[in-house]
N, C-alpha and C positions, 0 to 999 in steps of 0.2 A: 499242868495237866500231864497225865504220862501216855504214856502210847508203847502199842505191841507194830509191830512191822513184820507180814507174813508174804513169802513168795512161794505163789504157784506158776501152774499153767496158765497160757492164754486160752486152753481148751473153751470154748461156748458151753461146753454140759456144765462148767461147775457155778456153784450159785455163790455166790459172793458173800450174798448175805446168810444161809445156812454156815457158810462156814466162820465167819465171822462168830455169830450166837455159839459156836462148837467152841470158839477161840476164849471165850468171854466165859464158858465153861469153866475151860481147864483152867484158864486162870483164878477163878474161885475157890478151884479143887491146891492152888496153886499158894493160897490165901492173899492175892495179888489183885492190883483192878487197875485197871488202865481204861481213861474217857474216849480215848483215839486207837480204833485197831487197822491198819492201814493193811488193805489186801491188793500187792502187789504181784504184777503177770507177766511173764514173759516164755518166749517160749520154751515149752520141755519144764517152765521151773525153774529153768536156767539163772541163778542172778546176774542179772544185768546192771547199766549206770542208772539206773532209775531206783535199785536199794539204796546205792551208794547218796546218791541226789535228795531222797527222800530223807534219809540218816542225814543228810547234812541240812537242809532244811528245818528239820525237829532240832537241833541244836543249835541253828538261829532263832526260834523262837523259846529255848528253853527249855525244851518240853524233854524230860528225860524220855529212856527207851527204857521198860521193863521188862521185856521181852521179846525176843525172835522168833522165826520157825520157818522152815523149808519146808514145804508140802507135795510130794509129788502124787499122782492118783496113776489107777490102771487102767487100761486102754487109752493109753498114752496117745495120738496120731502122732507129737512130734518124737516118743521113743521107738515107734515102730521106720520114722525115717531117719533113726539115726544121729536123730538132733539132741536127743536129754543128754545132759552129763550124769553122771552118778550121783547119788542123793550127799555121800561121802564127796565130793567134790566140791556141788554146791555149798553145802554146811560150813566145809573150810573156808570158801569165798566169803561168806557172811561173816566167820568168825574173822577174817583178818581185815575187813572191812571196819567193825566194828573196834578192834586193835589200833588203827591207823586213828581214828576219832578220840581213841581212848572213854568208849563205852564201854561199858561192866552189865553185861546179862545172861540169861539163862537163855540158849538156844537150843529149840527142841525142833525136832523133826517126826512125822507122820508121813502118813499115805490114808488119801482122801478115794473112797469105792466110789467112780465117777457115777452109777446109776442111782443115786440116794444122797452125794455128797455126804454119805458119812463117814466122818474123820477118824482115823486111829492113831494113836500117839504112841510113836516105837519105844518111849518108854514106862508105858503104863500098859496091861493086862488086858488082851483084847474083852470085850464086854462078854461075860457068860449070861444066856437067858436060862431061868428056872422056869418051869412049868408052873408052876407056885412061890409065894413069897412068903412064909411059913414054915416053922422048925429050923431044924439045925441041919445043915451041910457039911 
């Protein structure tokens, strides 16, 4: 079985499971599937020993890692006191986490609008709505 491994917030607004279903998205858009998407929290986003724990758990049982992602959202509480690190900070912990294991994946990062949980993915196109779905643009 393969598995995705995502760290956010501890924030209480975000829903776990919308974001999960957003996660299982992009990996289709990704042509990718993973049985196990493991949404992990700490604060600000921050990666903590619990990525690291969790990555090392998945590789006692086998289970490859097919992807990553750092997710931070806005209206932060723990970026307003100070506590987030940069989303570029995070990212690197994860990538050399993943290094130290000698896992191989794609690590993507977003920013989740905390009143909607909806996810945007820094490297795809934020969503344009058309008035119509019709003709040519």
């Amino acid at each position: 079985m393969a598995a995705v491994v995502v760290q956010v917030c501890v924030d209480h607004r975000l829903n776990h499971e919308l974001l999960r279903a957003q996660v299982r998205q992009r990996l289709e858009r990704l042509g990718a599937a993973a049985e196990r998407i493991y949404i992990l929290n700490e604060v600000g986003g921050n990666v903590g020993a619990n990525f690291g724990h969790t990555l090392d758990l998945l590789a006692r049982g086998r289970e490859p890692v097919v992807l990553c992602a750092v997710l931070h959202h806005d209206d932060c509480l723990a970026e307003r006191e100070g506590l987030r690190e940069p989303l570029e900070v995070s990212t690197r912990r994860v990538e050399a986490l993943l290094a130290q294991r000698k896992i191989t994946c794609r690590v993507l990062t977003g920013a989740i609008r905390t009143e909607h949980n909806h996810l945007l993915w820094s490297d795809e196109p934020a969503p344009r709505y058309q008035p119509f779905s019709f003709g040519v643009y």
